[in-house]
Backbone as CSV, one residue per row, in Angstrom:
resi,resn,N_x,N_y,N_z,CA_x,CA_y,CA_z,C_x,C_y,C_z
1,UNK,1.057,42.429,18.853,0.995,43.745,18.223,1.549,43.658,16.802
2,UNK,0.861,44.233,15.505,1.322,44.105,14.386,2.398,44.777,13.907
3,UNK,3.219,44.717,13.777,4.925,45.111,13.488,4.555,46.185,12.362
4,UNK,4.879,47.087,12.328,5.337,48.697,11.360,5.608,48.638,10.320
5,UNK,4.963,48.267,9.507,5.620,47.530,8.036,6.605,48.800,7.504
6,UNK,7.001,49.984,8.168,7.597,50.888,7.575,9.489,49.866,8.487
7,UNK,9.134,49.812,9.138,10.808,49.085,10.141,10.737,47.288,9.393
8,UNK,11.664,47.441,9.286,12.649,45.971,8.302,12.337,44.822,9.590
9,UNK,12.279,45.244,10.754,12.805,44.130,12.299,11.645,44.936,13.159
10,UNK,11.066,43.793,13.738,10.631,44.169,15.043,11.448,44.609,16.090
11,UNK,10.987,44.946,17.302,12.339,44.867,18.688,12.734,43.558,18.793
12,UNK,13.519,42.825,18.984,14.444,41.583,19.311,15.311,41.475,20.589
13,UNK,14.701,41.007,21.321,15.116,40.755,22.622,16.417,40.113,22.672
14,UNK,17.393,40.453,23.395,18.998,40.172,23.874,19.529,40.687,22.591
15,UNK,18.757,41.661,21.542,19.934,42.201,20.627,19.712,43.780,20.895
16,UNK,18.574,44.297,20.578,17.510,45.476,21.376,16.255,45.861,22.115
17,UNK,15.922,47.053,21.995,14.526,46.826,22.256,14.046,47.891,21.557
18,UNK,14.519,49.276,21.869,14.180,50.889,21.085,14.941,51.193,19.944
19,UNK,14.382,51.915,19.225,15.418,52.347,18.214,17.027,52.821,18.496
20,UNK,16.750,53.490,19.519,18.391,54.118,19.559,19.021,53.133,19.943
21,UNK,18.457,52.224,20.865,19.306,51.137,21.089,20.041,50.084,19.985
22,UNK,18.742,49.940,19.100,19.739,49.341,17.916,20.177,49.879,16.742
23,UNK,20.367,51.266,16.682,21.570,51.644,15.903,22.934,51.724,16.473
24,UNK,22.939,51.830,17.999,24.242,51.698,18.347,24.556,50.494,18.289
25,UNK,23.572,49.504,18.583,24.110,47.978,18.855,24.526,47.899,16.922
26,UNK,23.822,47.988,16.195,24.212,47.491,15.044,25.820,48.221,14.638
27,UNK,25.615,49.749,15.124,27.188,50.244,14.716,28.379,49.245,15.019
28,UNK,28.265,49.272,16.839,29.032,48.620,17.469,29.410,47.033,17.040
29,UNK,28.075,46.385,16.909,28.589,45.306,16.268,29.479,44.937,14.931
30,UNK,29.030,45.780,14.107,29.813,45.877,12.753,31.496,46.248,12.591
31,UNK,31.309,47.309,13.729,32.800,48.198,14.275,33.567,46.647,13.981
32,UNK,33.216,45.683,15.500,34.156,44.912,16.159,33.862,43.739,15.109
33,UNK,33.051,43.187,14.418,33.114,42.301,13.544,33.810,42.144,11.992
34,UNK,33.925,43.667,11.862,34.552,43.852,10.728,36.043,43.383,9.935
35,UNK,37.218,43.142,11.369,37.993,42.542,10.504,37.658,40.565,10.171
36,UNK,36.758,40.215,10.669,36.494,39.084,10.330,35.349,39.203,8.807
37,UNK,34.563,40.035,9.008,33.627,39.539,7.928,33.677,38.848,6.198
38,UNK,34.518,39.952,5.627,34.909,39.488,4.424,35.003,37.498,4.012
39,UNK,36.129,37.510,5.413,36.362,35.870,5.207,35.017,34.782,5.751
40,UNK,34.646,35.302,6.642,32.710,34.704,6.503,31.783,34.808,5.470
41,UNK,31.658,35.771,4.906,30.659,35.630,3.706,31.561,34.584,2.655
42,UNK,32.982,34.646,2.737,33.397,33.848,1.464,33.042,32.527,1.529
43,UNK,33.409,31.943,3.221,33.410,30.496,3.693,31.783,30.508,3.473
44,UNK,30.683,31.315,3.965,29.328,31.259,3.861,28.716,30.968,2.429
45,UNK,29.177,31.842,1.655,29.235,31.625,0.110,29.511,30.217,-0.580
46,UNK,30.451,29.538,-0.131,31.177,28.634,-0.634,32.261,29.624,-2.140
47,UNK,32.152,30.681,-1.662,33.289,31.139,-2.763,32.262,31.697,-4.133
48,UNK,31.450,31.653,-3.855,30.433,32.527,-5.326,30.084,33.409,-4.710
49,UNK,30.352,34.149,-3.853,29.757,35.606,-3.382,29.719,36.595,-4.384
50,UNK,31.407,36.793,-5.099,31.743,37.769,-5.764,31.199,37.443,-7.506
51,UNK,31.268,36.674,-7.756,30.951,36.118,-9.036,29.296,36.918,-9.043
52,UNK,28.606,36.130,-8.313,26.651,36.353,-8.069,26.897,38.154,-8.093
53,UNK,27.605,38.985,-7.078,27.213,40.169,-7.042,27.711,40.803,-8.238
54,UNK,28.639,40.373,-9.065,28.503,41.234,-10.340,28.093,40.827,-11.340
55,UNK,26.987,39.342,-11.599,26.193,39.516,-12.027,25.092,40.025,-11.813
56,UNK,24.791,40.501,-10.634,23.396,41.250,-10.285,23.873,42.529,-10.735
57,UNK,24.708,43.607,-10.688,24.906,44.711,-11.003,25.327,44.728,-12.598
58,UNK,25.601,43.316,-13.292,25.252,43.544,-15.000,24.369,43.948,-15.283
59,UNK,23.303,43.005,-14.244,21.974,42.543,-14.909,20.927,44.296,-14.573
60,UNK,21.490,44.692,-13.709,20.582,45.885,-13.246,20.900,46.875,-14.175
61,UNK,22.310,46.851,-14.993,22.390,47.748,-16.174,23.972,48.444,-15.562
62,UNK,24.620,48.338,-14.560,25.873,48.824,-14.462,26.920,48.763,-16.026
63,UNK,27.330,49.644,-16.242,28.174,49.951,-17.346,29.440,50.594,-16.898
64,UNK,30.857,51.096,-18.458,31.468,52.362,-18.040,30.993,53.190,-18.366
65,UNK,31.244,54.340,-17.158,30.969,55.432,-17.226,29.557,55.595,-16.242
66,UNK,28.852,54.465,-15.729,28.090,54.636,-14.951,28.311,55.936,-13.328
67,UNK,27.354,55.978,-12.687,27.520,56.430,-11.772,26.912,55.625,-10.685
68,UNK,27.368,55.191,-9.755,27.177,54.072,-8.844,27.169,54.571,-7.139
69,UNK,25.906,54.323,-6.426,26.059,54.978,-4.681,25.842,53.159,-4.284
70,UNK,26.610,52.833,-3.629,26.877,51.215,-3.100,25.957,51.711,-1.655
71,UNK,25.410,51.681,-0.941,25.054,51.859,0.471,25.124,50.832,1.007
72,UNK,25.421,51.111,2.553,25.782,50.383,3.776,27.094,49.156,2.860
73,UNK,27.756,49.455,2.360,29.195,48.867,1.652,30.018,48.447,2.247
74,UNK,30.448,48.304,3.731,30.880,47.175,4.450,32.319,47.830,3.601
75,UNK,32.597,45.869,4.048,34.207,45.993,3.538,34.620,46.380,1.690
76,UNK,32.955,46.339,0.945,33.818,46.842,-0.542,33.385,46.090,-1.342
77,UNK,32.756,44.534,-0.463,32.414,43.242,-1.793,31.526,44.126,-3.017
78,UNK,31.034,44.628,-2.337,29.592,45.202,-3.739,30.660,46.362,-4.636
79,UNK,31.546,46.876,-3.652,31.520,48.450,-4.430,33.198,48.293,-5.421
80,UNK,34.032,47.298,-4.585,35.421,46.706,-5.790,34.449,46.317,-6.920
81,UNK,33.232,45.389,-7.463,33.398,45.468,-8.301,32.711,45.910,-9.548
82,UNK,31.749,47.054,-8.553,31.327,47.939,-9.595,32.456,49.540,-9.977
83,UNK,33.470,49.412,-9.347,34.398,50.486,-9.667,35.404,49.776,-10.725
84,UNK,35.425,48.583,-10.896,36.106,48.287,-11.504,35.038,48.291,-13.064
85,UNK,34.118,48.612,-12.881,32.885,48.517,-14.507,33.101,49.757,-14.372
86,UNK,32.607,50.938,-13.486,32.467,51.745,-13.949,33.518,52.615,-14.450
87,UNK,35.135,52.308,-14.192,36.040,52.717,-14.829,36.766,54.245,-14.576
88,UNK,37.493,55.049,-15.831,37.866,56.156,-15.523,36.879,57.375,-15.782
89,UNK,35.735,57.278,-16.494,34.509,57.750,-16.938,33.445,57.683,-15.779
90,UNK,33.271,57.099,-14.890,32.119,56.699,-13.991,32.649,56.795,-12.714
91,UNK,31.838,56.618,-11.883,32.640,57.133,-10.242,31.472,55.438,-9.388
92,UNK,32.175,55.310,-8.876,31.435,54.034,-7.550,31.952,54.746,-6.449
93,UNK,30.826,54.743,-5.582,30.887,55.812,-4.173,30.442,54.519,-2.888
94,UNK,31.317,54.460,-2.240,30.631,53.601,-0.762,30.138,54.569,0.234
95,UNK,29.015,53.839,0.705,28.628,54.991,2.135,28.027,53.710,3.371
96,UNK,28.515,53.752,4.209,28.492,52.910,5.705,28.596,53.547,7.004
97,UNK,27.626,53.270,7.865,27.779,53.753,9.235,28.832,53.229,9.927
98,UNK,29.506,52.493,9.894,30.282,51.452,10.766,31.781,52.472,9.773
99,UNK,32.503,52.785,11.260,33.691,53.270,10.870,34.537,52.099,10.573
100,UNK,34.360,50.714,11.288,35.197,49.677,11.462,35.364,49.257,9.844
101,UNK,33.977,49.126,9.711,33.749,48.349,8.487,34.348,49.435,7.176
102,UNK,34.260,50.623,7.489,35.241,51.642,5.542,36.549,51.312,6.357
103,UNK,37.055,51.508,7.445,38.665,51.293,7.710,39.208,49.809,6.576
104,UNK,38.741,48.914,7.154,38.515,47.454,5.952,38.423,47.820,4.906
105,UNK,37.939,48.867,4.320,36.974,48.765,3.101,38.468,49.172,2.370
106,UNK,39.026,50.649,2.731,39.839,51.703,2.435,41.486,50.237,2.121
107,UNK,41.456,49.542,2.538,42.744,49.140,2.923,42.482,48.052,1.173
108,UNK,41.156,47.999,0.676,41.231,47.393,-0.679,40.262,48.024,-1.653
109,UNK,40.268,48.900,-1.449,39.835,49.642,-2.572,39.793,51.426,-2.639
110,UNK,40.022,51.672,-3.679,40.265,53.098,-3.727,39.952,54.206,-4.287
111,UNK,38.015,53.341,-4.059,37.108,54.090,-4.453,36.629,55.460,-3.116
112,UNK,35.760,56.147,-3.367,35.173,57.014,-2.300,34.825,56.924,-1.549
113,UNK,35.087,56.987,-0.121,34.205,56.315,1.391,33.095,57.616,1.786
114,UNK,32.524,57.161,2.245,31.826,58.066,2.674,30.768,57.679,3.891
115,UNK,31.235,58.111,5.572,30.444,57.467,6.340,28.852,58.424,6.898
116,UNK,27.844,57.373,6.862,26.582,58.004,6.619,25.539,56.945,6.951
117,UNK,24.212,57.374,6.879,23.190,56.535,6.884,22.291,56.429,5.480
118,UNK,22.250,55.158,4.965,21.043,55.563,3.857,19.829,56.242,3.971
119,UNK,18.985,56.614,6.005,18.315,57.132,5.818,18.234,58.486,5.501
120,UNK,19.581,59.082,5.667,20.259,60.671,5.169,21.304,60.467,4.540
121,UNK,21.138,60.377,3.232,22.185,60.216,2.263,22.733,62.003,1.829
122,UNK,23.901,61.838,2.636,24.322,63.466,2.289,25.181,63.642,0.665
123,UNK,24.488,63.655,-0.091,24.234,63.857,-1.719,23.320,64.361,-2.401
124,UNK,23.628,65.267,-3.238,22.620,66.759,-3.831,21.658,65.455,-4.672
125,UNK,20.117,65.791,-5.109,19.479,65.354,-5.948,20.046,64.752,-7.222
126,UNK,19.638,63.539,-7.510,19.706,63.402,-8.653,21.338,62.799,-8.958
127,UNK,22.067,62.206,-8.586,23.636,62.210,-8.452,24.194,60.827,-8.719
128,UNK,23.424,59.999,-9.293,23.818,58.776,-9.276,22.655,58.057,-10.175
129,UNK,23.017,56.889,-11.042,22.238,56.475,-12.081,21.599,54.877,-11.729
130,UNK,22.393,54.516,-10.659,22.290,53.161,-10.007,22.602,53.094,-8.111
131,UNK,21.825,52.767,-7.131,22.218,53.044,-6.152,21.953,50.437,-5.606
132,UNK,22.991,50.710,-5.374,23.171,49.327,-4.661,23.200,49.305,-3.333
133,UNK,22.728,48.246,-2.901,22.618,48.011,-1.351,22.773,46.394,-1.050
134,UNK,23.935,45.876,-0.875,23.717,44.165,-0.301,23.647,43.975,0.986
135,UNK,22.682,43.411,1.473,22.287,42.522,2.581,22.622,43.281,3.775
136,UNK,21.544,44.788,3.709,22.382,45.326,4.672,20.485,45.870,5.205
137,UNK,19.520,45.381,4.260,18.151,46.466,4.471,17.609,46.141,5.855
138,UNK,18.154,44.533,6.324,17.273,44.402,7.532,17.993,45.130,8.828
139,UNK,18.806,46.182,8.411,19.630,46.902,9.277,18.931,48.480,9.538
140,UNK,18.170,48.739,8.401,17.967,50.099,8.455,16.225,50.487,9.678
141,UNK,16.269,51.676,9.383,15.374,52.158,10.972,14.239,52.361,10.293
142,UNK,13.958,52.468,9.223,13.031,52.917,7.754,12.818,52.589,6.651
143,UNK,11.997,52.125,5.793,12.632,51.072,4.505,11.801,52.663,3.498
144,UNK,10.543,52.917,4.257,10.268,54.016,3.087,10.856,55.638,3.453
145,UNK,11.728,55.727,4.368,12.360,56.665,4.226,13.868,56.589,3.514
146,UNK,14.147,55.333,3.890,15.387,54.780,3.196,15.282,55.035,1.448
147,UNK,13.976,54.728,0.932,13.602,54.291,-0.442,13.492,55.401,-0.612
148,UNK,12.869,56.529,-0.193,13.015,57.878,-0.933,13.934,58.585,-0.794
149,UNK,14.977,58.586,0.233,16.264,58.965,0.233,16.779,58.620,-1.215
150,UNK,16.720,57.187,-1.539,17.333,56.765,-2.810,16.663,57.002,-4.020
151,UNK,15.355,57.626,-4.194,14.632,57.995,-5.374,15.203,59.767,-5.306
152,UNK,15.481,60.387,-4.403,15.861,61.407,-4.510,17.385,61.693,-5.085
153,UNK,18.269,60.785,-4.780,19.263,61.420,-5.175,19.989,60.114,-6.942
154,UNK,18.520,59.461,-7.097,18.849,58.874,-8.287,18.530,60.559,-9.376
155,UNK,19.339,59.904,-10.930,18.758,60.928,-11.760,17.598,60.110,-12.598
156,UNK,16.838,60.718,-12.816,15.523,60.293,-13.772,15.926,59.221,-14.264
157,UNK,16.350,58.173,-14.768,16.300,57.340,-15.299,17.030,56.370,-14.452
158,UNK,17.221,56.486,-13.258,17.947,55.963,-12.293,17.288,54.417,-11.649
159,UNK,18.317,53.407,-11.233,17.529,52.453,-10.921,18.312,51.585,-9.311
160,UNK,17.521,50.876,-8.767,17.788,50.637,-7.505,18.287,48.991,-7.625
161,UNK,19.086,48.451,-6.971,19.085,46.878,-6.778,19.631,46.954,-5.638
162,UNK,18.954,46.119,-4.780,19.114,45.507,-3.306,19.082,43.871,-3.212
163,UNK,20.172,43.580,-2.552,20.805,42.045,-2.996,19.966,41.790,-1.092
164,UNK,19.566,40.750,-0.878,19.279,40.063,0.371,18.942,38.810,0.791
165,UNK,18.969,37.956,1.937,18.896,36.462,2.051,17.234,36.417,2.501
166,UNK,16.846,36.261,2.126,15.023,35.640,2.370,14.874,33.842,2.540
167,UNK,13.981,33.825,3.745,13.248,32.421,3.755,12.807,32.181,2.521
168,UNK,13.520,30.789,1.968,13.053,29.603,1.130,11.233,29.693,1.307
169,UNK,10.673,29.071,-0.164,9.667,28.749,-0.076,8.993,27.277,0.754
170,UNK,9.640,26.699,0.622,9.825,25.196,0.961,9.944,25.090,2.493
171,UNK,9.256,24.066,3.072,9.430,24.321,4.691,10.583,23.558,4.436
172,UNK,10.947,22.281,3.839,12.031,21.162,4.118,13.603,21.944,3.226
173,UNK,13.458,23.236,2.765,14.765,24.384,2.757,14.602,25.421,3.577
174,UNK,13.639,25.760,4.519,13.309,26.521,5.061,14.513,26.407,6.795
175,UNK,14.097,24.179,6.840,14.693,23.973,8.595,16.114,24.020,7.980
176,UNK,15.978,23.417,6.433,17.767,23.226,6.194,18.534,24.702,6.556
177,UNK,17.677,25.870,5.722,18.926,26.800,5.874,18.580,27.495,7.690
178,UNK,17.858,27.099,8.171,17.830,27.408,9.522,18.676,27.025,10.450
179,UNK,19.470,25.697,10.076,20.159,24.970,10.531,21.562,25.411,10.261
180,UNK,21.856,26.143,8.825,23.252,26.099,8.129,22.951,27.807,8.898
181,UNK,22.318,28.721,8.431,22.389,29.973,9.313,22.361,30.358,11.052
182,UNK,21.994,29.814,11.273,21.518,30.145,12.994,22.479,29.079,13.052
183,UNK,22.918,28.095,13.383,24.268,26.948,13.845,25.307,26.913,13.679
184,UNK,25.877,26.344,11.890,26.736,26.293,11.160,27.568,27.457,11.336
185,UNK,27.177,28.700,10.768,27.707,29.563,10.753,28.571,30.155,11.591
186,UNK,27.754,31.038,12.719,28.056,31.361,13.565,28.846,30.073,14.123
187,UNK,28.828,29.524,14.359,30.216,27.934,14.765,31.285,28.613,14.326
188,UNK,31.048,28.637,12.609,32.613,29.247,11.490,32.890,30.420,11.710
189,UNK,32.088,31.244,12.303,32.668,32.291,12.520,33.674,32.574,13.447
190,UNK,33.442,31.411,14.703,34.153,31.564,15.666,35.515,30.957,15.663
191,UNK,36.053,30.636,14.419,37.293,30.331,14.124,37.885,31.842,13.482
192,UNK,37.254,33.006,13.306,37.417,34.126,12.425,38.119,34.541,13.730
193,UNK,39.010,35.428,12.857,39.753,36.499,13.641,39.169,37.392,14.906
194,UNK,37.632,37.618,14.720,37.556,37.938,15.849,36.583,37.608,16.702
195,UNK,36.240,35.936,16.369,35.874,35.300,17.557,34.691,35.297,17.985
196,UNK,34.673,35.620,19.350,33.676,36.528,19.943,32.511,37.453,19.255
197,UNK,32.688,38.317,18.434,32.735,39.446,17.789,32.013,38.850,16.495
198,UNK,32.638,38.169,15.774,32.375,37.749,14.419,31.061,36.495,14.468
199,UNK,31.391,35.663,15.453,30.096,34.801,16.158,28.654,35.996,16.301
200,UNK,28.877,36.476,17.260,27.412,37.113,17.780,27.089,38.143,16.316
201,UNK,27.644,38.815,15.556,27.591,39.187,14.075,26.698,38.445,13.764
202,UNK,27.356,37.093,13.586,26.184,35.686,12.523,24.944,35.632,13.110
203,UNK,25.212,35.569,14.318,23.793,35.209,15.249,22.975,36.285,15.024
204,UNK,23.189,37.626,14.862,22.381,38.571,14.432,21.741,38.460,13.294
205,UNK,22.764,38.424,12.457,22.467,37.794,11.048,21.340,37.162,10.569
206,UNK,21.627,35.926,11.372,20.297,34.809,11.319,18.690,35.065,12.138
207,UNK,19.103,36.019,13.520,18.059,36.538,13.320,16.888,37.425,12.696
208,UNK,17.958,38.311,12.387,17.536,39.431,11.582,16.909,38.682,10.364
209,UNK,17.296,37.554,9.649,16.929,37.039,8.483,15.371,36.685,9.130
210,UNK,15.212,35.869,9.955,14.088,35.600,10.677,12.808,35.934,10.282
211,UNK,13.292,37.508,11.144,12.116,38.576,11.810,12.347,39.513,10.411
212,UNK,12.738,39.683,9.642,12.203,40.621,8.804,10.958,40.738,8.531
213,UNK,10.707,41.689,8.063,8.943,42.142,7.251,9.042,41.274,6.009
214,UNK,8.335,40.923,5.378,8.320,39.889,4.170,8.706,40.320,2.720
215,UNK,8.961,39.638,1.495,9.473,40.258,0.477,8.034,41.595,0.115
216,UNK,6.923,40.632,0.172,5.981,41.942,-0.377,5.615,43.018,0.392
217,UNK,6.081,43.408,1.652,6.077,44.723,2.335,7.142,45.700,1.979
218,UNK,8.545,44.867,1.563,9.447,45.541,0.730,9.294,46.220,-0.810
219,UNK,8.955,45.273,-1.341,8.105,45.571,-2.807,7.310,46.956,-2.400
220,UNK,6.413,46.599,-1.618,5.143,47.508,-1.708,6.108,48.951,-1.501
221,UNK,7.015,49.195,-0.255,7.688,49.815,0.050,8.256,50.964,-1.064
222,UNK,9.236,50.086,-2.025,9.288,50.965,-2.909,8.365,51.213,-4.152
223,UNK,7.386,50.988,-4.366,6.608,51.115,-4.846,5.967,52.697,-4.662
224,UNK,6.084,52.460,-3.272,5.183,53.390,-2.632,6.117,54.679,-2.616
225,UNK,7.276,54.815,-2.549,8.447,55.722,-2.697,8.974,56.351,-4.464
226,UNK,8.043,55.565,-5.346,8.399,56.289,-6.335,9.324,55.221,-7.430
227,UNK,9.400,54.102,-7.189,10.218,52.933,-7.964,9.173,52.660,-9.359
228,UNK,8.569,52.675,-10.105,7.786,51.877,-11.160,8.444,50.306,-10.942
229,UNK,7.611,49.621,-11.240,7.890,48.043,-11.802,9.034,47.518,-10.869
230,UNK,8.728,47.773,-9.704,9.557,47.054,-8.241,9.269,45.914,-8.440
231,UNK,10.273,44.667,-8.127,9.917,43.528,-8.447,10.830,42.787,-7.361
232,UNK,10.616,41.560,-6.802,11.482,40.724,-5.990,11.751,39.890,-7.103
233,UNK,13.125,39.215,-7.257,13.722,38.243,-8.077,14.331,37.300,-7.460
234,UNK,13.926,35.796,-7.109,14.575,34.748,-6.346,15.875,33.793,-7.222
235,UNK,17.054,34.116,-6.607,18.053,32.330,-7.295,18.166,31.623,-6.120
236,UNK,18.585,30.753,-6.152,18.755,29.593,-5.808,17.907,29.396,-4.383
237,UNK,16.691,29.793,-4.495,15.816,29.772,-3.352,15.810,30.616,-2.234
238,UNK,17.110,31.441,-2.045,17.305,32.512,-0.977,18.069,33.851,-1.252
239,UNK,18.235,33.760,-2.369,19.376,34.834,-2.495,18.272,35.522,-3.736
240,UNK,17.861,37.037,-3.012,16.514,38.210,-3.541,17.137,38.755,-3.993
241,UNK,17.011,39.455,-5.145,17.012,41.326,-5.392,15.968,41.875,-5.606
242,UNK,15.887,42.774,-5.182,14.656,43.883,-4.967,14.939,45.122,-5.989
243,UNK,14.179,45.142,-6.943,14.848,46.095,-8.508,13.780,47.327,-8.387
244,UNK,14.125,48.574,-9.037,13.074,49.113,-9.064,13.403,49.946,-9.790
245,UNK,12.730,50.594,-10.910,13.380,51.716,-11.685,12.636,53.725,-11.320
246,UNK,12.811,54.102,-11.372,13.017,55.581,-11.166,11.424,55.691,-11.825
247,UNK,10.190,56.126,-10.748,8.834,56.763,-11.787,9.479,57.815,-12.988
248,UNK,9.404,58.051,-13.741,9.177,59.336,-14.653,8.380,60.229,-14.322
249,UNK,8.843,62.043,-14.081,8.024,62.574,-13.539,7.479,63.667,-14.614
């Protein structure tokens, strides 16, 4: 059966099967994985996590005085360090379903929490000049309800960047990072604080990287929601942003 190009994931057997089922599974998982994560993406990273994400939010045009909506913001990596650009002039706002994951967030940074779904972003029209999202899209229930949620509450000149891990072009980087994601990882995780918890996280992870819908169903996606000149941008063979600037109406 041909998969919904509007849903990020097919159903995935031993993680869900229906929708409701995997928004709780994804809450729940995030809840209990959360005090480990931070220190996994760093060890996963090799330590350039933070460096890469604020050059992607230079490059998308973050300034002071900006106005910044971080979605699905986890523990803060994306949103510490666009609050620190956007300054005493500009506001950086986090919004996450996972209570586990703003409790984390709150304890290092002391920007705005706000718990929610990107597919109902509870924010008046127009309210934000840049809306960020890292590595969180193959989570959502909707990519073009998600995308017009975020064309709605950009202001006219408003622009989108979504940071995410995509299959390599290359089959012989394709088994490598199959090997370092689906194995490696999840292994390192299970030295993390919470084990159990922080393991089956990765393993999601790597599936979810899997089974996604492809970069150009995403593209098309916001395209189709109102983005002009949506574009996928590849570094180092896996690491996407998905850009899109605000149609003019």
């Amino acid at each position: 059966m041909m998969q919904d190009p509007r849903r990020p994931l097919p159903p995935l057997p031993g993680h869900f099967g229906t929708e409701r089922e995997r928004r709780a599974m994804v809450r729940d998982l995030f809840d209990a994985g959360a005090p480990s994560y931070e220190w996994i993406c760093g060890v996963m990273s090799f330590g350039t996590g933070e460096s890469y994400r604020s050059r992607v939010l230079a490059d998308a045009g973050l300034k002071a005085g900006s106005r910044l909506l971080d979605v699905a913001t986890g523990t803060g990596l994306v949103l510490r360090s666009a609050a620190a650009v956007c300054g005493p002039t500009g506001l950086a706002v986090g919004l996450d379903l996972s209570a586990g994951m703003l409790r984390q967030c709150r304890a290092g940074c002391s920007a705005p929490l706000v718990r929610g779904l990107g597919e109902r972003l509870p924010f008046a029209d127009g309210s934000f000049n840049l809306i960020s999202m890292g590595y969180a899209l193959r989570h959502v229930s909707d990519l073009r309800l998600l995308f017009a949620e975020f064309e709605r509450v950009l202001a006219p000149d408003g622009r989108v960047v979504i940071m995410e891990l995509t299959q390599p072009a290359s089959p012989a980087l394709r088994w490598i990072n199959r090997i370092y994601l689906c194995s490696v990882v999840p292994r390192i995780a299970y030295f993390s604080r919470g084990r159990a918890a922080a393991r089956r996280m990765m393993e999601y992870f790597w599936d979810t990287i899997e089974q996604c819908v492809p970069p150009d169903t995403i593209v098309a996606a916001l395209r189709d929601s109102g983005f002009a000149e949506s574009e996928q941008k590849v570094t180092r063979s896996i690491l996407t942003e998905y850009i899109g600037g605000k149609r003019p109406r």
